[in-house]
C-alpha positions as CSV (number, residue, x, y, z in Angstrom):
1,X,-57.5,-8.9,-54.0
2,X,-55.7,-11.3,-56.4
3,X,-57.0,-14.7,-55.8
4,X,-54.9,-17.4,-54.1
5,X,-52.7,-20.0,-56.7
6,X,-54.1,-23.5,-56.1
7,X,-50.4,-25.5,-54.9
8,X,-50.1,-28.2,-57.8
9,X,-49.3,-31.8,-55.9
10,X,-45.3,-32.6,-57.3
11,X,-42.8,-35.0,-56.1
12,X,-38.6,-35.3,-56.2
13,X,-36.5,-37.9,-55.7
14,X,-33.1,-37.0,-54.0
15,X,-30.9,-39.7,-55.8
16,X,-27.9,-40.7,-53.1
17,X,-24.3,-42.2,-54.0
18,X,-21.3,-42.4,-51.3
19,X,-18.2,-40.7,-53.2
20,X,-14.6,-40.4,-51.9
21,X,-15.3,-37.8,-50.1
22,X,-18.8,-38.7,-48.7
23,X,-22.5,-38.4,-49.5
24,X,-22.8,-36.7,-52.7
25,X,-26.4,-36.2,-54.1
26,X,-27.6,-35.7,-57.7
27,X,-29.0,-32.0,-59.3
28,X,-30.1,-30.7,-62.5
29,X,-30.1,-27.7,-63.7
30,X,-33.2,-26.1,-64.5
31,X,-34.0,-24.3,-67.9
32,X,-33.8,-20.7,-68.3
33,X,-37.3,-20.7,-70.2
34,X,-39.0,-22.9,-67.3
35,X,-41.1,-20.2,-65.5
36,X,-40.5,-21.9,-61.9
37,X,-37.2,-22.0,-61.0
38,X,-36.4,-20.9,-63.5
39,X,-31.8,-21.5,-64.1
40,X,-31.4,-23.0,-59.9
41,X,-29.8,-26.4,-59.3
42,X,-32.9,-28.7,-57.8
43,X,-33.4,-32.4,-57.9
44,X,-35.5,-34.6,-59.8
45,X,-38.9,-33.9,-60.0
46,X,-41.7,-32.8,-61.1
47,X,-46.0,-33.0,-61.2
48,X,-48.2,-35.7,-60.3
49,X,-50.4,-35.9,-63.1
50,X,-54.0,-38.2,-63.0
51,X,-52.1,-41.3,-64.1
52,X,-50.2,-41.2,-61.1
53,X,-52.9,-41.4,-58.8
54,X,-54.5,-44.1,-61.4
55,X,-51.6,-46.0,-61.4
56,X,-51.2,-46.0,-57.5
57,X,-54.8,-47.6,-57.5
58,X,-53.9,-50.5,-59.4
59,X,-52.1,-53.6,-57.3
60,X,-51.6,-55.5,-60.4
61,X,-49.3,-52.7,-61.5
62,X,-48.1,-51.1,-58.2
63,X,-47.9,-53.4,-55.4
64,X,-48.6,-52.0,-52.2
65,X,-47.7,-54.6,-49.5
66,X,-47.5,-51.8,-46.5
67,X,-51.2,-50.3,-47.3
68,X,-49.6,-46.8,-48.2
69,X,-52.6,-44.9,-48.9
70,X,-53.1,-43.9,-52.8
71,X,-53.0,-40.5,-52.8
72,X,-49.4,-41.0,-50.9
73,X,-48.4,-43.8,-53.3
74,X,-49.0,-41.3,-56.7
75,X,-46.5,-39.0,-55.0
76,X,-44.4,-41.7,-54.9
77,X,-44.9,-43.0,-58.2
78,X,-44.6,-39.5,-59.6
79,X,-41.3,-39.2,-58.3
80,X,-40.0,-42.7,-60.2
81,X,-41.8,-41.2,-63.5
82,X,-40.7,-37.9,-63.5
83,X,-36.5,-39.3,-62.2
84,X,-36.8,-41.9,-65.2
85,X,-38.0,-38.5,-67.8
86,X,-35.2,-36.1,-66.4
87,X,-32.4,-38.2,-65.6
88,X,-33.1,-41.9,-67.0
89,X,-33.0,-43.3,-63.7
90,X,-35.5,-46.0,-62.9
91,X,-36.6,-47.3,-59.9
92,X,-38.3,-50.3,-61.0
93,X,-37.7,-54.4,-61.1
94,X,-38.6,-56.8,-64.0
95,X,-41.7,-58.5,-61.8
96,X,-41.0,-59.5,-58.1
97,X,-37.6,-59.7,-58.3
98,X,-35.3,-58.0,-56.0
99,X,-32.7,-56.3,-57.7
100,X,-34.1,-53.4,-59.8
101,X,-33.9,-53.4,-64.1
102,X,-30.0,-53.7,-65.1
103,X,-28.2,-51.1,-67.6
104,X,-28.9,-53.0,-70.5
105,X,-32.8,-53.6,-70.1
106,X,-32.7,-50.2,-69.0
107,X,-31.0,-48.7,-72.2
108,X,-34.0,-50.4,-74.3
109,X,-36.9,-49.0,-72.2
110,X,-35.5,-45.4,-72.5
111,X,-35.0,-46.5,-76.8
112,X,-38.5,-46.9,-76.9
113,X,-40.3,-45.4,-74.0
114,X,-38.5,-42.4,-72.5
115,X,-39.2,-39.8,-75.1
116,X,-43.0,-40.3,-75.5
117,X,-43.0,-40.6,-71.4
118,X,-42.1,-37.0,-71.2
119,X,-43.4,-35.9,-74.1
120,X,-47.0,-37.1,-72.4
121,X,-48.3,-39.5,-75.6
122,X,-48.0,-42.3,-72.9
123,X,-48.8,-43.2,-69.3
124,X,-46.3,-45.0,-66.8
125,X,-48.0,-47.8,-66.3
126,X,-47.5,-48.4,-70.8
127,X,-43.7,-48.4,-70.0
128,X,-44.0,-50.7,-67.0
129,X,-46.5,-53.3,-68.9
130,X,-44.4,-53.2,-72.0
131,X,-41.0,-54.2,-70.3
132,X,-43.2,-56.3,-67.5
133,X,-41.6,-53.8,-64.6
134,X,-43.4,-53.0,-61.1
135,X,-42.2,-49.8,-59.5
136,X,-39.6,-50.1,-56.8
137,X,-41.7,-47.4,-54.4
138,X,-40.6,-49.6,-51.2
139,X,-36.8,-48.1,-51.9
140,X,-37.7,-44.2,-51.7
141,X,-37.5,-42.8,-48.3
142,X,-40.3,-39.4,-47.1
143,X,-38.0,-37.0,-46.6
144,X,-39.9,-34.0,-46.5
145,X,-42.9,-32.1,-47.6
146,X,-42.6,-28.0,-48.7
147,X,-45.4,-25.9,-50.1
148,X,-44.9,-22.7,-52.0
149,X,-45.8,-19.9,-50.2
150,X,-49.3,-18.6,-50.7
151,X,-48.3,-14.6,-51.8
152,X,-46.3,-16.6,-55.0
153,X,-48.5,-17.0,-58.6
154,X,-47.4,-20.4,-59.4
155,X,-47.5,-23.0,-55.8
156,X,-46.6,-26.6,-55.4
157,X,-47.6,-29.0,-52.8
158,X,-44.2,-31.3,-53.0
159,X,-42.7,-34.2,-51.7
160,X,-39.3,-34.8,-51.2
161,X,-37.8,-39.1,-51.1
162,X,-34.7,-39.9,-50.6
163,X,-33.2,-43.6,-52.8
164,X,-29.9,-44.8,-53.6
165,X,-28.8,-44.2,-56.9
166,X,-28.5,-47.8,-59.2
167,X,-25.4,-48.2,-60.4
168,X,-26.2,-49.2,-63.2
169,X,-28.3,-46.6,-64.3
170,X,-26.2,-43.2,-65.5
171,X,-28.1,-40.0,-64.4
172,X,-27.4,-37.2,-66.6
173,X,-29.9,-34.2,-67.6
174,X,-32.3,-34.4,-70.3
175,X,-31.5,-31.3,-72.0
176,X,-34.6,-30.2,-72.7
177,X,-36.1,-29.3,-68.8
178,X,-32.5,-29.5,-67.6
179,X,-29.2,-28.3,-69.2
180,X,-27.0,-29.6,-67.1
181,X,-26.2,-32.0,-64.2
182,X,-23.5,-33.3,-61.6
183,X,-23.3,-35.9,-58.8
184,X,-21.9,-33.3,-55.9
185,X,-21.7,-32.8,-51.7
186,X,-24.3,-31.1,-50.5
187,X,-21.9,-28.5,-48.4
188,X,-20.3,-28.0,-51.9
189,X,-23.3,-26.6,-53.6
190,X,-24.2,-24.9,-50.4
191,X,-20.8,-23.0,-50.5
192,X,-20.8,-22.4,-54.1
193,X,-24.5,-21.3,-54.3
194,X,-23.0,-18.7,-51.7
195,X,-20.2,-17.6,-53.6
196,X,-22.4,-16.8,-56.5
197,X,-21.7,-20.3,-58.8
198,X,-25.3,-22.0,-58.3
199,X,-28.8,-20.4,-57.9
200,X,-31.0,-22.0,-55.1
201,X,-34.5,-21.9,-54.5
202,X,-35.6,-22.0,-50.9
203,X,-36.7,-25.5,-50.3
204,X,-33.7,-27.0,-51.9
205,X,-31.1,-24.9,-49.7
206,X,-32.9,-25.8,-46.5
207,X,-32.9,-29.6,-47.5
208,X,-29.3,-29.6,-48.7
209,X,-28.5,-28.0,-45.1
210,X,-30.2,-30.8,-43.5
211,X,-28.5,-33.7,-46.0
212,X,-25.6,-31.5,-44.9
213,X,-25.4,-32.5,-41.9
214,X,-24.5,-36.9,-43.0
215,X,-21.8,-38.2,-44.2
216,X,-23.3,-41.1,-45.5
217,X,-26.1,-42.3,-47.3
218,X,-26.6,-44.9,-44.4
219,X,-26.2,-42.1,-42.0
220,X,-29.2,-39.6,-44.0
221,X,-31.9,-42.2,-44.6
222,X,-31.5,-43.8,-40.9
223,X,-31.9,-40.1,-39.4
224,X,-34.9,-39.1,-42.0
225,X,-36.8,-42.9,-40.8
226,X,-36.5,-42.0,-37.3
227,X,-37.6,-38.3,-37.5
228,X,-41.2,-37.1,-38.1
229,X,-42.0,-35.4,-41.6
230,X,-43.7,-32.0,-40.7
231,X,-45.3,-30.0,-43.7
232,X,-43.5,-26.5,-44.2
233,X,-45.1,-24.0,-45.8
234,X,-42.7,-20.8,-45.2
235,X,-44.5,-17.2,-44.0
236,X,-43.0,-14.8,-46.0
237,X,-42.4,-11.2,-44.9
238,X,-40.5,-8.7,-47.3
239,X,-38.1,-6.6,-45.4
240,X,-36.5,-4.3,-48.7
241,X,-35.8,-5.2,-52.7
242,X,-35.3,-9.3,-53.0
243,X,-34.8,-10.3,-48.8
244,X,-37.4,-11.4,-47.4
245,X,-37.5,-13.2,-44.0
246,X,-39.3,-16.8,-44.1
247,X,-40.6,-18.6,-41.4
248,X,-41.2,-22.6,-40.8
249,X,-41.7,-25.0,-38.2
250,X,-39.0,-25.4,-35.9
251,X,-40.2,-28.9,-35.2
252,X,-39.2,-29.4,-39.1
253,X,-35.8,-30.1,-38.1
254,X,-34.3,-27.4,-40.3
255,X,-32.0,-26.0,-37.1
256,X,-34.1,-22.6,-36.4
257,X,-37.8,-21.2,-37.3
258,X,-36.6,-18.0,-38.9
259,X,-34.4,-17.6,-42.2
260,X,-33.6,-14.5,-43.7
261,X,-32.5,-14.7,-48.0
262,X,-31.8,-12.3,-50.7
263,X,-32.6,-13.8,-53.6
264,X,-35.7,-13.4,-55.5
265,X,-38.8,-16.4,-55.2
266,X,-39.0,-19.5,-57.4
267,X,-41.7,-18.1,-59.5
């Protein structure tokens, strides 16, 4: 019996905007070559790594004024890390300010950080000390929390936040994990991904359906504070070739318990 893959802790930040027509979120496309996900439209993300979880240890460098616990806080700062590598967003003020790093200090961190950030020949906490930045974790909102299913050979243990998009930063895809991006409604890629445009893993369709549901940015973080994060990990049945039939908490607030899909797992 093939043993069990151990679900790797990873975090996402769903980056928010009101457009003309509404809430509009922000998605990357994933590389072909990536071996989870490989090609689908997902958000921001990616693993928390030891840094994190040394990082979220450290009040000097990461405030914690609300006693998040650390293990809790390295998701979160994960999520700012691995946002700033894929998109160049930053979620982070020059010391106790309020109002988070402007365009222009922000075009000179990615100049000299960015690259060796995602390359991993430097920790977070190197970019925050060199441009004397704190991490804005206070701004991202727990929105949910999916693991992979056991039966699959590579599992993740992920959280989802939700934060408002700077507008001063520009999000666009790094084009090396990502090849492409847009700023789009969540119904839209929901209707495209059925007409055959977009490729969808699992967890990202059932938490577009839910964002689905606001038409503001307002409107989705108000509804995620008052609601109760409950952990889904799906129960997968296969029924014949790609469908399977995946089960989850009803009391995750995803409409129903049962979902049946055609296409093929993440990994």
């Amino acid at each position: 019996m093939a043993k069990e893959a151990v679900a790797r802790p990873a975090a996402t930040i769903v980056l928010m905007r009101d457009g003309p027509a509404g809430l509009e979120v922000f998605m990357v496309v994933r590389h072909h070559a990536i071996d989870f996900a490989s090609g689908a439209l997902v958000f921001p993300g990616g693993r928390v790594d030891e840094n994190d979880f040394a990082l979220a240890a450290n009040p000097a460098l990461c405030p914690n004024p609300n006693g998040i616990e650390t293990e809790a806080m390295a998701f979160r700062l994960a999520a700012i890390r691995e946002t700033f590598e894929e998109c160049g967003v930053l979620l982070a003020r020059p010391g106790h300010a309020l109002a988070l790093v402007d365009g222009a200090s922000l075009r000179a961190v990615e100049a000299s950080h960015r690259a060796p950030l995602a390359e991993g020949r430097i920790s977070f906490d190197t970019v925050l000390t060199a441009h004397g930045l704190l991490p804005a974790t206070d701004l991202l909102t727990h929105f949910a929390h999916w693991i992979t299913p056991a039966n699959q050979p590579k599992r993740y243990n992920t959280h989802f936040f939700l934060a408002e998009a700077p507008a001063e930063h520009l999000a666009v895809h790094d084009g090396h994990e990502s090849i492409d991006s847009m700023w789009i409604a969540p119904r839209q890629v929901l209707t495209d991904t059925a007409a055959g445009r977009f490729k969808l893993v699992f967890a990202t369709q059932m938490n577009l359906m839910k964002l689905a549901s606001h038409g503001t940015m307002a409107e989705a973080i108000a509804a995620t504070r008052a609601a109760n994060v409950v952990t889904v990990l799906p129960e997968v049945s296969m029924i014949d070739g790609t469908r399977r039939l995946l089960r989850i908490p009803l009391e995750a607030g995803y409409g129903a318990a049962e979902f049946m899909v055609d296409n093929p797992p993440a990994s």
